[in-house]
Every structure is written in structure tokens, then in C-alpha cells.
C-alpha positions in Angstrom: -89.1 -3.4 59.0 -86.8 0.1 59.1 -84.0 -2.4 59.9 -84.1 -4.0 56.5 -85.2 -0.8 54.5 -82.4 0.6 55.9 -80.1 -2.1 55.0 -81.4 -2.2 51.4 -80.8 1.6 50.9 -77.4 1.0 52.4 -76.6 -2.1 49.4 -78.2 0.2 47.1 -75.3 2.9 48.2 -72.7 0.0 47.6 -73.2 -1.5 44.7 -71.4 0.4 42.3 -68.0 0.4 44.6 -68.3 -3.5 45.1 -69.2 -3.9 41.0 -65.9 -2.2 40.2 -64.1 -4.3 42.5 -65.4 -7.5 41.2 -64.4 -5.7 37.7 -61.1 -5.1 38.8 -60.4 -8.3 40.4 -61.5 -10.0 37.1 -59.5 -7.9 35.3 -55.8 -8.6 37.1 -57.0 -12.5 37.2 -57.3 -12.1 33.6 -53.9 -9.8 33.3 -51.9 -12.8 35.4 -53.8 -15.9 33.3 -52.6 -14.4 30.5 -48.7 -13.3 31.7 -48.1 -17.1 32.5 -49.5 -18.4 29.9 -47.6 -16.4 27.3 -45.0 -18.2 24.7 -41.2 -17.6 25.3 -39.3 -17.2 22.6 -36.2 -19.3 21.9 -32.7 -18.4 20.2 -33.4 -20.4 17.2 -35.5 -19.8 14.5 -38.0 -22.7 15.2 -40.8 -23.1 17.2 -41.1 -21.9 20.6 -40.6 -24.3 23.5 -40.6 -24.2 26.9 -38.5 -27.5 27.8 -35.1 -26.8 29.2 -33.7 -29.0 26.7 -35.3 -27.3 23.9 -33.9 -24.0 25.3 -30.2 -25.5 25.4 -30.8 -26.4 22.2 -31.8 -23.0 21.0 -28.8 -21.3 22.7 -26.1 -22.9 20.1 -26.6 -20.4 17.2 -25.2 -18.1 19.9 -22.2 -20.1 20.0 -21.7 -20.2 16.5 -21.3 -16.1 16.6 -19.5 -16.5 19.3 -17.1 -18.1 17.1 -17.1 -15.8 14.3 -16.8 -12.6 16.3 -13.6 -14.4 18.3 -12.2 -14.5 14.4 -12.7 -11.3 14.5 -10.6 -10.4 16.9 -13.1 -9.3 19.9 -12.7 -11.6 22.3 -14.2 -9.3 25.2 -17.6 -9.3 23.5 -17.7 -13.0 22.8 -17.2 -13.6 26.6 -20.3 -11.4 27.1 -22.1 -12.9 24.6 -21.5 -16.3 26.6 -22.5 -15.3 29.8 -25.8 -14.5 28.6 -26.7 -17.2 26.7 -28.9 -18.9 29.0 -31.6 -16.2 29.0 -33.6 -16.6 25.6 -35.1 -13.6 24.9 -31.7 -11.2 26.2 -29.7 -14.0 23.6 -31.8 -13.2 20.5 -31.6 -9.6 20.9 -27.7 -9.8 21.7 -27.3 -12.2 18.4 -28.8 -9.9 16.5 -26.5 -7.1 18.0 -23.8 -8.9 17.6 -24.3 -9.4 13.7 -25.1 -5.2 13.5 -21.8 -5.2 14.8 -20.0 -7.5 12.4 -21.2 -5.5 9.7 -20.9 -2.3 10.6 -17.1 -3.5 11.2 -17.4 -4.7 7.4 -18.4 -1.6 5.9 -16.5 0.2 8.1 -13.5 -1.4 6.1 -11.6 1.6 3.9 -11.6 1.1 -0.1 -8.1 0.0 0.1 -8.8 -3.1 2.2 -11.8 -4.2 0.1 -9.4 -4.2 -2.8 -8.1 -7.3 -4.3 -4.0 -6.8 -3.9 -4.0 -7.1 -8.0 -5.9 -4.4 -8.3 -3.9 -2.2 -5.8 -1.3 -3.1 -7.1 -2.4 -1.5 -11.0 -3.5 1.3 -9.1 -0.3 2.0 -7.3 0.9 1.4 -10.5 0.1 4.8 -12.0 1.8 6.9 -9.2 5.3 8.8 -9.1 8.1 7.9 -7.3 7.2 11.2 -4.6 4.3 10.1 -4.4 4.6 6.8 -3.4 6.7 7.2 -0.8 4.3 9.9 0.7 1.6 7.1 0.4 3.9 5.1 2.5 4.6 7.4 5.6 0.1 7.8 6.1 -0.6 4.6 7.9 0.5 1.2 8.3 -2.2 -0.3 5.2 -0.6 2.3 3.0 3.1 1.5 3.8 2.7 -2.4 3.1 0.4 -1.6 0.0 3.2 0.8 -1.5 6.1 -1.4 -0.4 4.6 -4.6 -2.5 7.7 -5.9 -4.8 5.0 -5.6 -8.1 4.5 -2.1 -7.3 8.2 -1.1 -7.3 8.7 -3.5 -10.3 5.8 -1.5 -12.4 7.5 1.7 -11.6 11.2 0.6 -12.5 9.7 -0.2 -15.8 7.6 2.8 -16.2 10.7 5.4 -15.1 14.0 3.7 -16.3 13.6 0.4 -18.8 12.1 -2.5 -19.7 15.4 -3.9 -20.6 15.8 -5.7 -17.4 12.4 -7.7 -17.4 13.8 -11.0 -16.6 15.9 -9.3 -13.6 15.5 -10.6 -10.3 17.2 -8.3 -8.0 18.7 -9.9 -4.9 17.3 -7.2 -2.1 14.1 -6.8 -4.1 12.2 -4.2 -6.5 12.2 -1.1 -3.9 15.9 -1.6 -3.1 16.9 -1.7 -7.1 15.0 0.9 -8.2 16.4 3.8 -5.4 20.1 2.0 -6.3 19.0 2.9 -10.2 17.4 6.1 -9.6 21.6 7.2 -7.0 23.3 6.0 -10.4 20.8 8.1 -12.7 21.2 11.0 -10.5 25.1 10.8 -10.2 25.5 10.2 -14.2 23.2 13.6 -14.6 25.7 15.3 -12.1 28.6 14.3 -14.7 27.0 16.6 -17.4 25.9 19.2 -14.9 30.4 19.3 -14.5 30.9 19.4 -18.2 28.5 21.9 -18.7 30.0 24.1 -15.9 33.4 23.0 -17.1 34.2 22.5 -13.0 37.6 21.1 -13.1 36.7 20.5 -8.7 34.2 18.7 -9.5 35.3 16.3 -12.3 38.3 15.8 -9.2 35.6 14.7 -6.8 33.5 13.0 -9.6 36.6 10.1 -10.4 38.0 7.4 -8.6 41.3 7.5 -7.1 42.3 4.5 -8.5 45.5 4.3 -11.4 43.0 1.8 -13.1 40.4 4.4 -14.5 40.4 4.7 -18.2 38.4 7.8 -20.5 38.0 7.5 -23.5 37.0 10.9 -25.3 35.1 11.5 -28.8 38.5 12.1 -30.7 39.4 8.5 -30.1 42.1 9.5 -27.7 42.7 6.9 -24.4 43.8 8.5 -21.2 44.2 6.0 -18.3 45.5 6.3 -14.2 43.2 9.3 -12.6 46.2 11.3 -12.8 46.2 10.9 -16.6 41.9 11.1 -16.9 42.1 14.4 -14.6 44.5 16.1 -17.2 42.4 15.1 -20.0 39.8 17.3 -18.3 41.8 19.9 -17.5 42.5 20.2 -21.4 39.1 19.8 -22.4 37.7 22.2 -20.3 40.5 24.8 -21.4 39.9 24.5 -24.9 36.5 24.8 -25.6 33.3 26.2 -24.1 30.8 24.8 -21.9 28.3 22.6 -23.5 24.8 21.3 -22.6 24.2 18.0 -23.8 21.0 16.7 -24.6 20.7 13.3 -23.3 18.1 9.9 -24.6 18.5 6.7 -24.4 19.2 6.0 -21.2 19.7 2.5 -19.9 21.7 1.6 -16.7 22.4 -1.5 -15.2 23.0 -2.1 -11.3 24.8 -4.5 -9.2 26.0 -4.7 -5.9 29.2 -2.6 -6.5 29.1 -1.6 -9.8 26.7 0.2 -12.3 27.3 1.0 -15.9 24.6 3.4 -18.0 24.7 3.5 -22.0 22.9 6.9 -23.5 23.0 8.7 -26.8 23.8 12.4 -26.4 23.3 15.4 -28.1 25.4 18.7 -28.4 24.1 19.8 -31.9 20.7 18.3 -32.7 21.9 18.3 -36.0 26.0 17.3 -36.5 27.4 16.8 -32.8 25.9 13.2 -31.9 27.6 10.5 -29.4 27.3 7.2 -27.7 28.6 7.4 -24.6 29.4 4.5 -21.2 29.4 5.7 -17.8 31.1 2.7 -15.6 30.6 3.2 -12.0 31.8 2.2 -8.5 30.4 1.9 -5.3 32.9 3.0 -2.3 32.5 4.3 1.0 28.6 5.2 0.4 29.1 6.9 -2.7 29.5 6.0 -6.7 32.5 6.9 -8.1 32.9 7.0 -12.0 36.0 4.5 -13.2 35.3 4.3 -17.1 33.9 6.7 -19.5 33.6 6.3 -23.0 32.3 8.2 -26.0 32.6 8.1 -29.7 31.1 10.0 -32.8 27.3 8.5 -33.2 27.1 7.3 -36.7 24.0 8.4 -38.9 22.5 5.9 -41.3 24.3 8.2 -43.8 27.5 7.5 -42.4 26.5 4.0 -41.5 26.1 3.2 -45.8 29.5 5.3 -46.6 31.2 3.3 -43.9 30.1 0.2 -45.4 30.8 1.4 -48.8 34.3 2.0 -48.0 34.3 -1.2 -46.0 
């Protein structure tokens, strides 16, 4: 009789320790049930499946951005994303990835690549000649943006003359125009000579050659260097240094030879003149071999002189 009372109070002791582990035990049975019967998810966008063929078939959008990243030029992260395409779950996460990549890459593109060349081209369009070529020397984008052929054409037009519209120059836009832009420099040196009657420099300015010819406002031919030099040397000694006013501008380059028209100013009012620069290319340099310039006849003188015609 005490043996049983004894092991009654001794369940009676138990029973909340063995009711928390039958609690717990049903619990982690519960926790594992549920574990292996959860649904894995595939790569696709379908229904879950747990066949091994479904899962093959659910790895191939993988390959498909596999593809476009390879286009892209990462070929390192496309062999990653292959070696893990056999685990579902890890495969949707990197797809996803992968496509935060992709467009992060996209907007990470600068204004200039998103452009259309056209319109690069009318906004390159509205720039200097300094300040292209300082576009140029920034990055490699920049240099084949400014370098485009329309670019160089736009700015010809814009800077010298639309005269030469149906030109097609042999070694391109960029090439003609820095030819143009040597001759427009080297017919602006002539005046800077005449205005600082430098008898040196008209030397240096001629070519050598007994073919030259100058033809001065008075009508009077002079030809040979030796004979276009002296010309000069008269010119200078008889009257003052002038500073012409030059408009009109139009030159026309070739391989060896350039020729620019102009209209030129001494008096805005009475001293008017059309003159032609001819020019030679030799030994890196233009030399000028014709120059030509007579009075500029007014509409005035234009009736009167067909009058007395």
C-alpha cells in the first residue's frame, strides 16, 4: 500500500516534465512533416514541380540571360550563372540579379551614348573649332563623336562657306577644313605685311619661282619674284601703312593649290577692291604665286561704265 502511494506521488512529481516532452516531440514531428513537405520553387514562372524534368525545364530562362549578358560582353558572369543553374531556388535569385545588373549597366550609359548619332551630330554642330578639338582629347566616345565627317562638314559651312556644298573632299571633312582654316590664316598674314609694310616678310611670303605674277590696283602687271618683290619694295616706299578691312571671304582648297576671292576695304567710303590670293603648297608650307586686285566698282560706277559702254 505505501508502495503504490508512493509511486503515485512520484507520477504526480513527473507529469509536467514528461507532458512537455510529449509537447516537444510533437512539435519537431510537426516542424519536419512540414519542412519536407514544403513546395520548391522552379526558375520559371509556372507552377511549381518537383519532377527532375520539370526542373530542367525550368532552368532554360537561365539560359536565355545567359545569352544576353554574353552580348553584353561579360562572359565571366554568364559562366557563373551556368554553373548554378541546376539549383532552383539559387537560379531565380541569380536571374533576377543578373537582370539588376543589365540595367544598372543601361542607365549607367552617359547622355552621349543614349543619343541617336543625328542628334549628336546637330549638337556638335553648334560648337567652335577650339572647342571641338578639346571635346576630342576627353575620352575615346568624345573623340569618334567629334571626329564624325557631318560634324566637320556643319562647321566648314558655319565658319568659311556654303559655296562648296556639293564638295566631296578626298581625305574627308576634318582634313579640308584645317587645310581651309592654314590658307585663311596665311592670306590674313598677307595684310598683317602690308599693314606693317615688312618688305622681310613679303620676301618670305612669295614663291621663288620666275612664274609668279601681281597684279596691283593701278592695273600695273609685275611678273618673275624678282620683279613682284620690287613692286613691293615700291609700294611700301611710297605710301603709308594701311589696314584693310576684309569681307567676302571665299577660298577654295586642293591638294597643292588654294586660291581665296575677298572684297577689301581701305576707305569705307572711296578705297574699295576685289582682290585673288593664288597659293602653293611646298615643303610644308603655302607660298603665295598670284595676287590680283582691282578698283571695286559701285553700282554708281557700274551704270556710268555702262553708259559709256
Amino acid at each position: 500500500m505505501e508502495i503504490a502511494y508512493s509511486l503515485s506521488i512520484a507520477f504526480k512529481s513527473l507529469q509536467p516534465f514528461i507532458i512537455a516532452t510529449i509537447i516537444t516531440f510533437l512539435s519537431l514531428l510537426v516542424a519536419v512533416r512540414s519542412f519536407f513537405k514544403r513546395p520548391r520553387k522552379s526558375n520559371a514562372s509556372g507552377p511549381s514541380t518537383s519532377s527532375g524534368k520539370d526542373e530542367t525545364k525550368g532552368a532554360t530562362p537561365s539560359s536565355s540571360c545567359n545569352c544576353s549578358l554574353s552580348r553584353n560582353g561579360n562572359s565571366d558572369s554568364a559562366a557563373f550563372v551556368r554553373g548554378v543553374a541546376g539549383a532552383p531556388v539559387e537560379g531565380s535569385m541569380l536571374t533576377a540579379d543578373v537582370s539588376n545588373v543589365v540595367a544598372e549597366r543601361q542607365n549607367g550609359a552617359s547622355m552621349m551614348e543614349q543619343l541617336v548619332p543625328e542628334i549628336t551630330t546637330h549638337a556638335l554642330s553648334y560648337l567652335d573649332y577650339p572647342s571641338l578639338c578639346r571635346l576630342s582629347m576627353t575620352n575615346s566616345l568624345m573623340r569618334k563623336a567629334a571626329n564624325d565627317d557631318n560634324v566637320w562638314k556643319a562647321l566648314y559651312h558655319k565658319d568659311f562657306t556654303l559655296e562648296q556644298d556639293t564638295v566631296t573632299p578626298f581625305n574627308g571633312w576634318k582634313a579640308y577644313y584645317a587645310a581651309t582654316r592654314a590658307v585663311m590664316n596665311v592670306n590674313t598674314e598677307f595684310f598683317n605685311i602690308i599693314r606693317d609694310r615688312s618688305l622681310p616678310g613679303m620676301i618670305r611670303f612669295w614663291l621663288n619661282a620666275d612664274y609668279v605674277k601681281c597684279v596691283h590696283a593701278s592695273g600695273e602687271l609685275f611678273s618673275g619674284y624678282n620683279a613682284v618683290i620690287f613692286s613691293w619694295h615700291l609700294a611700301f616706299n611710297l605710301q603709308q601703312g594701311v589696314d584693310f578691312h576684309v569681307t567676302d571671304v571665299r577660298a577654295r582648297v586642293l591638294t597643292d593649290m588654294a586660291w581665296v576671292t575677298m572684297k577689301t576695304y581701305v576707305d569705307m567710303d572711296n578705297s574699295a577692291f576685289n582682290m585673288t590670293n593664288v597659293f602653293e603648297f611646298h615643303h610644308g608650307r603655302w607660298y603665295l604665286v598670284h595676287h590680283h586686285s582691282s578698283v571695286l566698282l559701285t553700282d554708281g560706277d557700274m551704270e556710268q561704265h555702262n553708259v559709256n559702254g
